[in-house]
N, C-alpha and C positions, 0 to 999 in steps of 0.2 A: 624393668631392667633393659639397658641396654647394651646391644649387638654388632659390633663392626661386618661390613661388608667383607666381604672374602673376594681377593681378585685371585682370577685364573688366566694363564697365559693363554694365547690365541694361538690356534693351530695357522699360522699363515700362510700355507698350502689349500685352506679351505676358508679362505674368509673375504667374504667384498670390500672390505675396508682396506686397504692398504695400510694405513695411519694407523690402527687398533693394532695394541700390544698384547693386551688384557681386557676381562673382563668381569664385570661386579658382579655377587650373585649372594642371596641372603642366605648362607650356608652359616650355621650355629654346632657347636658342639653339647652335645647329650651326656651323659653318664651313665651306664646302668651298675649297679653293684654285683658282683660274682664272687664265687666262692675266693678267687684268684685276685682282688683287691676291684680296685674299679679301672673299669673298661669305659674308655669314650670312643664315641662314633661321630662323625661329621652327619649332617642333616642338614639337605634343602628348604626354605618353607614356601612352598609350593601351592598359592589360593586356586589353582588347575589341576591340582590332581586332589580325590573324589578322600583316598585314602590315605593313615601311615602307611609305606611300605618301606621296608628294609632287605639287605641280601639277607639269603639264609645260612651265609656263614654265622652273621649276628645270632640268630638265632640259636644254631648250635652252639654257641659258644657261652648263652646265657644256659645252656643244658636241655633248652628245649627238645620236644621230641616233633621236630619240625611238621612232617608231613601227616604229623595226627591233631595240625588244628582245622578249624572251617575251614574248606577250600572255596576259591574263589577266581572266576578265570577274570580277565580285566586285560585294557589296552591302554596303550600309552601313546605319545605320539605318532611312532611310526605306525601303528592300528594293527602292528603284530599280537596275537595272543598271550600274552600270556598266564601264569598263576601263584598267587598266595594262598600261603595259609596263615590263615591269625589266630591268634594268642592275645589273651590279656596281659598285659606286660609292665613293668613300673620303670620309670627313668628318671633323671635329675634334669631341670633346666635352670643351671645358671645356681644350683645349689637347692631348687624348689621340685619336690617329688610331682612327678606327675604318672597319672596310672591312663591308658588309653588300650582300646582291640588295635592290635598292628599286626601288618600282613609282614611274612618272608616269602621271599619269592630266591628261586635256582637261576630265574628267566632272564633275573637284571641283567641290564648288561657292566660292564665295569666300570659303571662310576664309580665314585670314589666316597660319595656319600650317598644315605636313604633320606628319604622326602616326607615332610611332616604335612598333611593332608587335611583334606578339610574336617572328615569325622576321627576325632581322636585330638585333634588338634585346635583346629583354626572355631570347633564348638566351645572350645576349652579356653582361648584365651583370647586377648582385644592386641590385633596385631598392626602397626604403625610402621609403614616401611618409607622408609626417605631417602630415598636414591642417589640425591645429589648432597646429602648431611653424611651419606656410606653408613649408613643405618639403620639398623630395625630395633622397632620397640616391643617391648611383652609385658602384657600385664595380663594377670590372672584375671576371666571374665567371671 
């Protein structure tokens, strides 16, 4: 199945490019089912980061009981600390269930979506990114 690129505008108070408006970024939408009908989240697919991690309002909101999964401290780019807790969890991609351990973390900071990682994810399927097609591909590995 395939995924359109997601462009984001550019903060241009903080960017070398003068000419850059936006920017491309493989962010896909998820589904999880809830008691409440279905819930989608935005999701980065991230071959750099180790795990899924999501906020843990997601979390909360599937009902979880957040801070009683595995804890796990982890850093991100800036090499600040910080922690998830994972959970077995199920979601939809693209209408296809997928089950994976994903961390919620309090720590994120406000992006706007959670990041699909390599265990949980990038194990689970053959990912095809084309940057210049604004593209990614998924098939089930």
């Amino acid at each position: 199945m395939n995924f359109p690129y997601r462009k984001f505008l550019v903060d241009l108070t903080n960017c070398p490019f003068p000419e850059k408006k936006s920017s491309l970024r493989p962010v896909i939408r998820i589904d999880f089912d809830t008691t409440n009908g279905t819930m989608g989240y935005l999701v980065l697919i991230d071959s750099g980061a180790d795990y899924c991690i999501f906020h843990a309002d997601i979390g909360e909101a599937l009902g979880l009981k957040v801070t009683e999964g595995k804890a796990l401290v982890f850093s991100g780019i800036p090499g600040q600390k910080q922690k998830a807790y994972f959970h077995k969890i199920a979601f939809k991609i693209g209408g296809i269930e997928h089950c994976c351990w994903a961390g919620f973390s309090y720590d994120l900071d406000a992006m706007n979506y959670g990041i699909l990682g390599q265990d949980g994810f990038f194990d689970k399927w053959s990912i095809k990114f084309e940057y210049k097609k604004e593209n990614v591909e998924l098939k089930q590995a």
